[in-house]
Each structure stands twice: as C-alpha cells, then as structure tokens.
C-alpha positions in Angstrom: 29.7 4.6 -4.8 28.6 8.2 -3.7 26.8 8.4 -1.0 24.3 11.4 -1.2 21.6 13.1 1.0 18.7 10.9 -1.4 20.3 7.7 -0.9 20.2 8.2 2.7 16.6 9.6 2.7 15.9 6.3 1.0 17.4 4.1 2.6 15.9 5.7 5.9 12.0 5.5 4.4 12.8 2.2 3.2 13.6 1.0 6.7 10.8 2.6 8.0 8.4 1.1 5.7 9.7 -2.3 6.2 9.2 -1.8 9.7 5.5 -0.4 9.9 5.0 -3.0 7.0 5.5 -6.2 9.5 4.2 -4.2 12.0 1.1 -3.6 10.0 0.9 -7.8 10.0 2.1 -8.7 13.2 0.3 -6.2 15.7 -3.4 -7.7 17.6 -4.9 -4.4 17.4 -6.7 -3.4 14.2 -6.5 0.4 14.4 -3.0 0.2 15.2 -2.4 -2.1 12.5 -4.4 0.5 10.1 -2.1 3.5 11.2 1.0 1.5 10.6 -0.9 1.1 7.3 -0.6 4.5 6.9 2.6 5.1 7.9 3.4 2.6 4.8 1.7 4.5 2.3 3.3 7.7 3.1 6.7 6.3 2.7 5.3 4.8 -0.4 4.6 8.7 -1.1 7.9 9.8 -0.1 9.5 7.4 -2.6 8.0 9.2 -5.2 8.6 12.5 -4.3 12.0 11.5 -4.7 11.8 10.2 -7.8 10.5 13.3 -8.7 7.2 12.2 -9.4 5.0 14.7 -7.5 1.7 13.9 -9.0 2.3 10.3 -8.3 2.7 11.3 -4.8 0.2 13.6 -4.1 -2.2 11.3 -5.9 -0.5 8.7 -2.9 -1.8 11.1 -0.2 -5.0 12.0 -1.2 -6.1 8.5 -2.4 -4.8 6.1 -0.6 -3.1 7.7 2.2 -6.4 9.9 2.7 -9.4 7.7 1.2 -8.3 4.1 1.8 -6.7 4.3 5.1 -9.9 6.8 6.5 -12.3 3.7 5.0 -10.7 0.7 6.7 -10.4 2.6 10.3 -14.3 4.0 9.4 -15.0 0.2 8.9 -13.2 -1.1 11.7 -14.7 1.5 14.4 -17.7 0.3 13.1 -18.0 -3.7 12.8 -15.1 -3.8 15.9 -14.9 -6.8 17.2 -12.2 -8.6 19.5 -13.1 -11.9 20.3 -11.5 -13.1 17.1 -8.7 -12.2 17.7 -8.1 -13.7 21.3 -8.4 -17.2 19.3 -5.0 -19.3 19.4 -3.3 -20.3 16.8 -2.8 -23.8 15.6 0.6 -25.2 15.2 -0.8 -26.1 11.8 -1.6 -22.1 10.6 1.8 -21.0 12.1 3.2 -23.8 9.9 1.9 -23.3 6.7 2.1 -19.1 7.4 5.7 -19.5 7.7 6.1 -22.1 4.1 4.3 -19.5 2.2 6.4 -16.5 3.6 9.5 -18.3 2.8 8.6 -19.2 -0.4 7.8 -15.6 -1.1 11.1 -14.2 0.4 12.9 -17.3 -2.5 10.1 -15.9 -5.1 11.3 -12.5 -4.4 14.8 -13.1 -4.1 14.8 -14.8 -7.6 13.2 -12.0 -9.7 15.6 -9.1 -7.9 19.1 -11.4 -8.7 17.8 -12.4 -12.2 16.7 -8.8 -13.0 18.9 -5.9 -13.9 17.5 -2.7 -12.8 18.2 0.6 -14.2 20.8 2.7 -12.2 18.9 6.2 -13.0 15.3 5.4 -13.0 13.8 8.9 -12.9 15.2 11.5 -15.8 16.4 14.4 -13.8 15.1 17.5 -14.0 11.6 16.2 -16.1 8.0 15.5 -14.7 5.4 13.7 -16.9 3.3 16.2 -18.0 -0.2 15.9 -16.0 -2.2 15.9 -19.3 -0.5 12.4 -20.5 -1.1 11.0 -16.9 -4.4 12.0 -17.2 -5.1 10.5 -20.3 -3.6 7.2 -19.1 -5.7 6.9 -15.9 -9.1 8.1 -17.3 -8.7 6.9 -21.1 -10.9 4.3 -22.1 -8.2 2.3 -24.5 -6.6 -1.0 -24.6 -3.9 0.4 -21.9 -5.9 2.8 -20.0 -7.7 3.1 -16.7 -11.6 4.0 -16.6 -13.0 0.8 -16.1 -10.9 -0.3 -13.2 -11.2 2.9 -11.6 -14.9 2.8 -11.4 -14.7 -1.1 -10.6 -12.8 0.2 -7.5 -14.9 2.8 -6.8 -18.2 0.7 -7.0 -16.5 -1.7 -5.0 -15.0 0.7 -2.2 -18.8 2.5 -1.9 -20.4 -1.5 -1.4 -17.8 -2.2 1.3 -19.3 1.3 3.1 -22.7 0.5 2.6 -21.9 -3.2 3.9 -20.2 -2.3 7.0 -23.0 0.6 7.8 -25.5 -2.7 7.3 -23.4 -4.3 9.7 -23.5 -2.1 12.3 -27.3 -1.2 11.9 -28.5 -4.6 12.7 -26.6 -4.5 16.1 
C-alpha cells in the first residue's frame, strides 16, 4: 500500500471532520456548535477537491458552507435562548440516545463490510463538464433537480421569515 501526500490529506480532513462532527453534537453552546458545523462542511469541501471535483466543492462553499451555516447562526442570534439548555437530562433520554447511536454505528458497520467500494473513485485527470452538472441539478426530468431545489429554497426563506417573527414579538 503506497502511502501518498492525498491519502494523508485525507486521512487528516477525515479526522478532523469526525471530530468537529461530535463536537458539533456534544458542545452546550449553539454558535459554537454552528462553527464546528462549518468546520464540517469545509472538510466535506476539501474531500472533493480531492476528488477532483471542483465545482462540487465550490458549490460546497458557497451553499452550504456560505448560505446554510450564515442561516442557522442568523437564526440562532436571533431566537437565542439558554434556559433550555440548562435542563438535565433524564437517565431515560441518555438511554435510549445511546441504543439508537449504537444501533447506527451496527447499521453502518454492516453496509461498509457488505459493500465493496471502488479503489479509484475519481478518473484522473477528468472533471464533469459543468454543462452536464447543470443540466442534472436544474433539469426538470425524472432524475433531475428543480423541484427540490425550489422546495429547499421555499423552505429555507419560511425558516427566515419565521425566526424574524420570532424575534419581533419579543
């Protein structure tokens, strides 16, 4: 097995993800929590760089990286509230919280032994070409995109108005 500057640079963003990842989950405070968020979804973006899909990861950045991450610290600077999350836990919700995380980790487990991957995912050297990509995201075919995209988009712009409603009646 060669061992070569991407591996490294994967397995180094890997690690870091999996670490802002339960960090993202575990910490009290929720802007922290949304800036190890976004630490997430720039590894996420780094991945793809190196699989030498750039518009993949630029599209990362800008939307998600960019537009989600700036919407949920926009929505939690304006409905903050902490007294929620000073409530203790019941024995009861730290029980069933760690049944369902283990059966995800044996859920998981199963479909990456009982699923070969390819060895060479990305074909060296070639990009999608950005004209296919954007005929797949903004078609309106069986297999294409336009209605979920505006689903999203309708639903992102009611969260906005909803937490600017929120914050109005204080």
């Amino acid at each position: 097995m060669d061992i070569t500057l991407q591996s490294i640079v994967f397995v180094l963003v890997a690690l870091a993800m999996i670490l802002c990842s339960v960090l993202t989950v575990t910490t009290k405070s929720l802007l922290r929590s949304a800036t190890y968020l976004l630490f997430v979804l720039l590894g996420t973006a780094l991945l793809y760089f190196l699989l030498d899909y750039t518009f993949l990861g630029a599209a990362q950045i800008i939307v998600y990286a960019g537009g989600i991450v700036v919407l949920f610290v926009f929505a939690i600077l304006l409905t903050r509230s902490d007294k929620s999350l000073n409530a203790k836990l019941k024995v009861s919700k730290i029980l069933s919280s760690a049944v369902a995380a283990v059966a995800g980790l044996v859920v998981f487990g199963f479909c990456i032994l009982s699923h070969s991957f390819a060895g060479q995912i990305a074909p060296s050297g070639k990009e999608l070409d950005m004209k296919e990509v954007g005929i797949a995201l903004m078609g309106d075919g069986k297999f294409q995109y336009l209605l979920p995209f505006e689903a999203v988009s309708i639903l992102l712009l009611a969260c906005l108005i909803g937490g600017i409603l929120i914050a109005r009646k204080r």
